[in-house]
C-alpha positions as CSV (number, residue, x, y, z in Angstrom):
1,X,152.5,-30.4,171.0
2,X,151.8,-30.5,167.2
3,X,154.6,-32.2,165.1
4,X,156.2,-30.4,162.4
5,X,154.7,-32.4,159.8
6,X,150.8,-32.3,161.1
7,X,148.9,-30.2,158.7
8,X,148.1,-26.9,160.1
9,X,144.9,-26.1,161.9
10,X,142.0,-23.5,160.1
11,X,142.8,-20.6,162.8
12,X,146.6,-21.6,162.3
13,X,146.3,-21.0,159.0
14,X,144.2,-17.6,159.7
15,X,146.8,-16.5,161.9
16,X,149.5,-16.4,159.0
17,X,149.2,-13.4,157.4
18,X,149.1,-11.6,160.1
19,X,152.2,-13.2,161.6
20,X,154.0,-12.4,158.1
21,X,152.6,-9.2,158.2
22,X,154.2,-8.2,162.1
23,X,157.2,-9.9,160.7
24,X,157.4,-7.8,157.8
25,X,157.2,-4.5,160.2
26,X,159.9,-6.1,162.5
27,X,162.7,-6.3,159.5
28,X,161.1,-3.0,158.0
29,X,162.1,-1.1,161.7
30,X,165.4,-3.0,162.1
31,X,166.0,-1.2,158.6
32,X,165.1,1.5,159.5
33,X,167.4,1.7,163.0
34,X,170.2,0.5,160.7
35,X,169.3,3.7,158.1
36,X,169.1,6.0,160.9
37,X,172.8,5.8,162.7
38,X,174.3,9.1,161.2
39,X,176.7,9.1,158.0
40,X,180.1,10.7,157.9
41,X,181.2,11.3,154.4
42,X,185.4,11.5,154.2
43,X,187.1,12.8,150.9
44,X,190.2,11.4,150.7
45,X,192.8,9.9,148.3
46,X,192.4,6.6,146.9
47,X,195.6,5.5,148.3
48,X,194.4,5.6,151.6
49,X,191.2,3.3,150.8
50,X,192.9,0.4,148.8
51,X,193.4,-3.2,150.5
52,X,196.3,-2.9,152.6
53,X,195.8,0.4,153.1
54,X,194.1,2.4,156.6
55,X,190.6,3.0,155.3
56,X,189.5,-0.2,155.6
57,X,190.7,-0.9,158.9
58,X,189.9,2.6,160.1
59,X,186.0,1.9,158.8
60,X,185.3,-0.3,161.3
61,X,186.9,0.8,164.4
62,X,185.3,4.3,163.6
63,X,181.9,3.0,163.6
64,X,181.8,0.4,166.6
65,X,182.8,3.9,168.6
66,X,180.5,6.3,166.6
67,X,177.5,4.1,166.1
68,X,177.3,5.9,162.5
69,X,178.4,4.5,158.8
70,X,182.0,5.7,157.9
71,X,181.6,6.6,153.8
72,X,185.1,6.7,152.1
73,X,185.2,8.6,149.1
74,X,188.5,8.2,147.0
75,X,189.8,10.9,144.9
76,X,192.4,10.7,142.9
77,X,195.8,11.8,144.4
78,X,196.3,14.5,147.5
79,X,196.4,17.8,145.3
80,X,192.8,16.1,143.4
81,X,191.2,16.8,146.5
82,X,191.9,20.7,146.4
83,X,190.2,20.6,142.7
84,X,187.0,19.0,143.5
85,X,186.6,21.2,146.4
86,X,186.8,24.0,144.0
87,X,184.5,22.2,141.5
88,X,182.0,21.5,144.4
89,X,182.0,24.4,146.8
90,X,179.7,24.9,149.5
91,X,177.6,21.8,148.1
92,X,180.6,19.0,148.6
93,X,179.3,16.4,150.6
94,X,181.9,15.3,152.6
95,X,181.6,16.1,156.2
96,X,185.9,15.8,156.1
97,X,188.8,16.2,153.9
98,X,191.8,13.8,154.8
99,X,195.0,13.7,152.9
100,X,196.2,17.1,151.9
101,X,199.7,18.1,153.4
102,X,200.9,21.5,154.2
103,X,201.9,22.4,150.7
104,X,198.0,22.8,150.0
105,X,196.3,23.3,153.4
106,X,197.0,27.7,152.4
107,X,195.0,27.2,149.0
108,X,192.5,24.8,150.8
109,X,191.9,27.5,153.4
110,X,191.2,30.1,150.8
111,X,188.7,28.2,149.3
112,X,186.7,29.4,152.7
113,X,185.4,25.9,152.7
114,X,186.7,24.7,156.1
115,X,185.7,25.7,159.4
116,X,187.9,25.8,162.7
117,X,188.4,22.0,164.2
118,X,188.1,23.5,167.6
119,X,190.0,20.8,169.6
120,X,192.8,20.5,171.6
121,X,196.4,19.1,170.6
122,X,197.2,15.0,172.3
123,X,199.6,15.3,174.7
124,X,201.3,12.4,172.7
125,X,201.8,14.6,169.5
126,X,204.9,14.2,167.8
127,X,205.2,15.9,164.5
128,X,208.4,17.9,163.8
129,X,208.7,21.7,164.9
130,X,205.3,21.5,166.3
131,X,201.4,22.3,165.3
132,X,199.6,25.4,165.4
133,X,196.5,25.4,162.9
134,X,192.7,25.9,163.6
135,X,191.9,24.6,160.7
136,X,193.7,21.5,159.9
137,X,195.5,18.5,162.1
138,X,197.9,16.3,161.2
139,X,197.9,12.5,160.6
140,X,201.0,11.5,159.2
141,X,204.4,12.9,158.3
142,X,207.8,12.0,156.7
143,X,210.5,13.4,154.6
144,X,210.5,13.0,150.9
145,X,213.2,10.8,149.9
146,X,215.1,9.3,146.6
147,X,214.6,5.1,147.4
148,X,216.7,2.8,145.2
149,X,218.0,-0.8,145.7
150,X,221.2,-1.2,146.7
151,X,221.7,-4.6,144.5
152,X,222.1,-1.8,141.4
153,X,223.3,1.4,143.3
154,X,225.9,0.6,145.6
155,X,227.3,4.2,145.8
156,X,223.8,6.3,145.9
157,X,224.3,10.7,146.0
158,X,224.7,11.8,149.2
159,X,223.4,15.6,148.6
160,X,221.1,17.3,146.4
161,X,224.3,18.6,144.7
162,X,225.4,15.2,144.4
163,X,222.2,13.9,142.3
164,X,223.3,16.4,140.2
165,X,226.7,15.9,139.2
166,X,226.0,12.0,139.4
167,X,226.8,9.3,136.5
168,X,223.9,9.3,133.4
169,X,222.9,6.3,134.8
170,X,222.0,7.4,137.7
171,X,218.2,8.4,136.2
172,X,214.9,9.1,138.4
173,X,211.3,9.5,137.9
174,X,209.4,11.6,139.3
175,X,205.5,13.0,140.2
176,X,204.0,15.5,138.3
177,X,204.1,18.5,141.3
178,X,200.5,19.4,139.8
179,X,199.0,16.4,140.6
180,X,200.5,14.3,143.3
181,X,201.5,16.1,146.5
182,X,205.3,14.1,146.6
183,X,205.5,16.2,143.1
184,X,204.4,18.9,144.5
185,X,207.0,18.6,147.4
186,X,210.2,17.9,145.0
187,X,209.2,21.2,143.6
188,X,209.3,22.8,146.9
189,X,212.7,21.0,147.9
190,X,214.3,22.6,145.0
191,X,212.7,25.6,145.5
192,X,213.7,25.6,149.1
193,X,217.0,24.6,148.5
194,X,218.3,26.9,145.8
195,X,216.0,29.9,145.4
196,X,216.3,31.6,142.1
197,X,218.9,29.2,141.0
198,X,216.0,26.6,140.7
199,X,215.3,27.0,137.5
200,X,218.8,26.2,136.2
201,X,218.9,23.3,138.8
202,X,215.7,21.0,136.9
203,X,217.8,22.2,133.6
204,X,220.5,19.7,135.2
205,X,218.0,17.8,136.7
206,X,215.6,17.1,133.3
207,X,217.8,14.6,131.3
208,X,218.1,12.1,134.3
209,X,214.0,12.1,134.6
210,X,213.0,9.1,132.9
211,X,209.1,9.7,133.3
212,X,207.2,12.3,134.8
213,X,203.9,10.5,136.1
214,X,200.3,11.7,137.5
215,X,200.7,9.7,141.0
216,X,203.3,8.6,143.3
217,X,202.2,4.4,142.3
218,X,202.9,5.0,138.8
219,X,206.4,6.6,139.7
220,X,207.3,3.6,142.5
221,X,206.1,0.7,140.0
222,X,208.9,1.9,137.0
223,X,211.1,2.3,139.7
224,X,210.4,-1.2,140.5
225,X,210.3,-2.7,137.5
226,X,213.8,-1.4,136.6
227,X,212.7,1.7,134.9
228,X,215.0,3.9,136.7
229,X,217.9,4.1,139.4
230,X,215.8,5.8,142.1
231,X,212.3,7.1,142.9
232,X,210.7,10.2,144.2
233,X,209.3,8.6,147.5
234,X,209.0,8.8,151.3
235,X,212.7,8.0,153.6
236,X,209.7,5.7,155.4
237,X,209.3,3.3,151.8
238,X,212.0,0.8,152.9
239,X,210.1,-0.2,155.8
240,X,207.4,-1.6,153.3
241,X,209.6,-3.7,151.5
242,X,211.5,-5.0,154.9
243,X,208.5,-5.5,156.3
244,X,206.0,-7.0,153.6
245,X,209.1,-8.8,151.4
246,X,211.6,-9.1,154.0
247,X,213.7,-7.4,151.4
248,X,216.6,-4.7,152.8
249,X,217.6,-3.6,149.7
250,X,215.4,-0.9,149.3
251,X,216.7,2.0,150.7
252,X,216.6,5.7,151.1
253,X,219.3,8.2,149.7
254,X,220.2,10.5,153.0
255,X,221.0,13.9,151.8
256,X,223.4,16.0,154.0
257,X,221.7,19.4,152.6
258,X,218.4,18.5,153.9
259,X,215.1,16.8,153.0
260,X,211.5,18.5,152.4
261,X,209.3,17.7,155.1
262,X,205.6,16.2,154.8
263,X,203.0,16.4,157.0
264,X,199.6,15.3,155.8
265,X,196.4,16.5,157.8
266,X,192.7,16.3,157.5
267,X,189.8,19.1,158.2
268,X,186.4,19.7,159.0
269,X,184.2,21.7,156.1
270,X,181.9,24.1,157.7
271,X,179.2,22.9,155.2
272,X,179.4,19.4,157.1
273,X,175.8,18.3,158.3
274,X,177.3,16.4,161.1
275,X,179.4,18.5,162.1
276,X,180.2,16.9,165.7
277,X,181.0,13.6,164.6
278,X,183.2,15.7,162.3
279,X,185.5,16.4,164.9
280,X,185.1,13.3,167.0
281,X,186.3,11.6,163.6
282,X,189.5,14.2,163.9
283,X,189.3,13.0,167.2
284,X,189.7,9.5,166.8
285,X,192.3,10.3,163.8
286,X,195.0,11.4,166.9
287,X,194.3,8.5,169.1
288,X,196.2,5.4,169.3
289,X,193.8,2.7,167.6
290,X,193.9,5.0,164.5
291,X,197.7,5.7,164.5
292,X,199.1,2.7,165.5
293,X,197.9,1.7,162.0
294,X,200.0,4.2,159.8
295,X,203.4,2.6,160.1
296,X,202.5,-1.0,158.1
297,X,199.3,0.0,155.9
298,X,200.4,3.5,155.6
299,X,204.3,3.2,155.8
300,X,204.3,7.3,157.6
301,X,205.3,8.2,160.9
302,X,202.6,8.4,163.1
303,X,201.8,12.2,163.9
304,X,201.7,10.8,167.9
305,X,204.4,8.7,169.8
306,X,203.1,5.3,169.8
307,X,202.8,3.9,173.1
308,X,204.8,0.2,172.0
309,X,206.8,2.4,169.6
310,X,207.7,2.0,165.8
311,X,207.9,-1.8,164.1
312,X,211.6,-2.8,164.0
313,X,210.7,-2.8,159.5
314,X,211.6,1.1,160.8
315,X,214.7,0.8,162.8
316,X,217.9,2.3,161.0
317,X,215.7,4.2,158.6
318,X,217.4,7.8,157.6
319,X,216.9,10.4,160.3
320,X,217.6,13.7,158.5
321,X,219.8,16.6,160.7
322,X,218.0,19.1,158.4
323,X,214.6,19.6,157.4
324,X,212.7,22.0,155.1
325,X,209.6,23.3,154.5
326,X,208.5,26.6,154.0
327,X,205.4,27.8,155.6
328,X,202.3,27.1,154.8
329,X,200.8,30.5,154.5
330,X,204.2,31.2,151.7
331,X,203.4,28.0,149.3
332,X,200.8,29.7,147.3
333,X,202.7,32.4,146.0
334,X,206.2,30.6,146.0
335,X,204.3,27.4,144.2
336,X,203.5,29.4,141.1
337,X,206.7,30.8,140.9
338,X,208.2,27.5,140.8
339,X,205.7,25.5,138.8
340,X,206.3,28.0,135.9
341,X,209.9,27.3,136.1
342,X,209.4,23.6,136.2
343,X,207.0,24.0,133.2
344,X,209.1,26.1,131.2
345,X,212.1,23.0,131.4
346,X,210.0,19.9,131.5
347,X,208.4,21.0,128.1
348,X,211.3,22.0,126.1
């Protein structure tokens, strides 16, 4: 045998450009297998994509069972996703939409963009009052909630009614109900709560609102940084901060009038071009590898009962007696109603 460093012989030499031309074709095919596994384009909020978060855990686990590429594309907050559909129509490019909640899945179903998911409900499901929707599932749920630290409110409201008649100190901010679906769910609480009186109740409620921002991060980071008593959030929150911080004095205001409800889904568009691996993708979003991510990168109840249960950051988290939402199909109409009341106090 030839050793490495013996010059090569004149057929050897011959024999090269042929060998780096096969070896060209080789990598050129393996590129070419690589480019040919399917790709499933998923709209969803950027919160949901940001390290820490599910996406980029999802990503992987996804494609090692689909043998396709998994493309994320982050847009903006939940009620952004219901905009670009309108901008984009029939021509969108996602395959599926992931992160609206039922406050938006009537006006995303007019849009006559989606098509019927066409697959059965997990035995394991476990999202309050039940699912019935052939257009959307659910993912996640939880009930909004006013978080604040303990450290500075030892005596927090105990009712909506409460919040109102509380010390000036007592101030919030909030999410603009327009852009950020928690927003869009305070507007809804009201609404639900007091009817027609709702208009008179953010009259009370405006001079405690220290900010009004575009997304639920910009709200939770004043709260944080001291900017107000309490935050528009999730009654899930403090499991974040007992679980990442090991701090328990983050906690959730538990109202004895009730809390609004959220339950965030996903759906396949009928313009998809993969349309199957839509749906295995909705699929895979109800089983167990996918959920049992939600309660420490999401900080949501899982919309199925995890097999090893909830973390112990959850334990002793506010379980609300009452909960409300209206339905689905009423938001649209009762949603304009109420955002023109909001508008009209907010900008006096």
């Amino acid at each position: 045998m030839a050793g490495r460093d013996e010059p090569l012989t004149e057929s050897a030499r011959g024999a090269l450009p042929m060998l780096r031309l096969l070896s060209g074709l080789i990598l050129a095919a393996s590129a070419a297998a690589a480019d040919d596994r399917p790709v499933l384009t998923v709209y969803t909020y950027e919160a949901f994509l940001s390290e820490g978060s599910p996406g980029p855990a999802v990503r992987p686990l996804f494609e090692a069972e689909c043998d396709c590429v998994l493309r994320f594309v982050g847009v903006g907050d939940g009620a952004d996703l219901v905009a670009r559909l309108r901008l984009e129509g029939p021509g969108a490019e996602a395959d599926v939409v992931l992160g609206l909640d039922t406050n938006l899945t009537a006006a995303a179903a007019a849009t006559g963009l989606f098509a019927p998911h066409g697959l059965p409900l997990p035995e394991a499901l476990a999202v309050p009052g039940g699912w019935d929707d052939p257009l959307f599932l659910p993912f996640d749920w939880s009930w909004l909630a006013f978080v604040y630290d303990e450290t500075r409110l030892p005596e927090p409201p105990t009712s909506f009614a409460d919040l109102l008649d509380a010390p000036d100190d007592v101030t919030i901010v909030v999410q603009d109900p327009r852009t950020s679906t928690p927003g869009l769910g305070l507007l809804m609480w009201v609404k639900h709560l007091y009817g027609d009186e709702a208009a008179s109740v953010w009259e009370r409620l405006a001079p405690r609102i220290v900010t009004v921002t575009r997304s639920w991060w910009e709200a939770y980071s004043a709260f944080l940084a001291g900017e107000a008593a309490m935050a528009l959030s999730w009654s899930t929150s403090p499991a974040w901060h007992r679980h990442v911080q090991d701090d328990d004095t983050k906690r959730a205001a538990l109202f004895d009038d009730g809390h609004y409800l959220q339950i965030e889904v996903a759906g396949v568009l009928a313009s998809s071009r993969q349309p199957e691996l839509a749906r295995r993708f909705l699929a895979f979003m109800l089983s167990e590898p996918f959920q049992s991510l939600l309660p420490t990168t999401h900080w949501m109840y899982p919309a199925i009962a995890l097999q090893d249960g909830l973390p112990p950051a959850y334990d002793g988290l506010i379980a609300p007696e009452t909960s409300r939402l209206f339905p689905s199909e009423d938001v649209p109409a009762i949603r304009e109603a109420a955002l023109a009341e909001w508008l009209d106090v907010m900008s006096r």
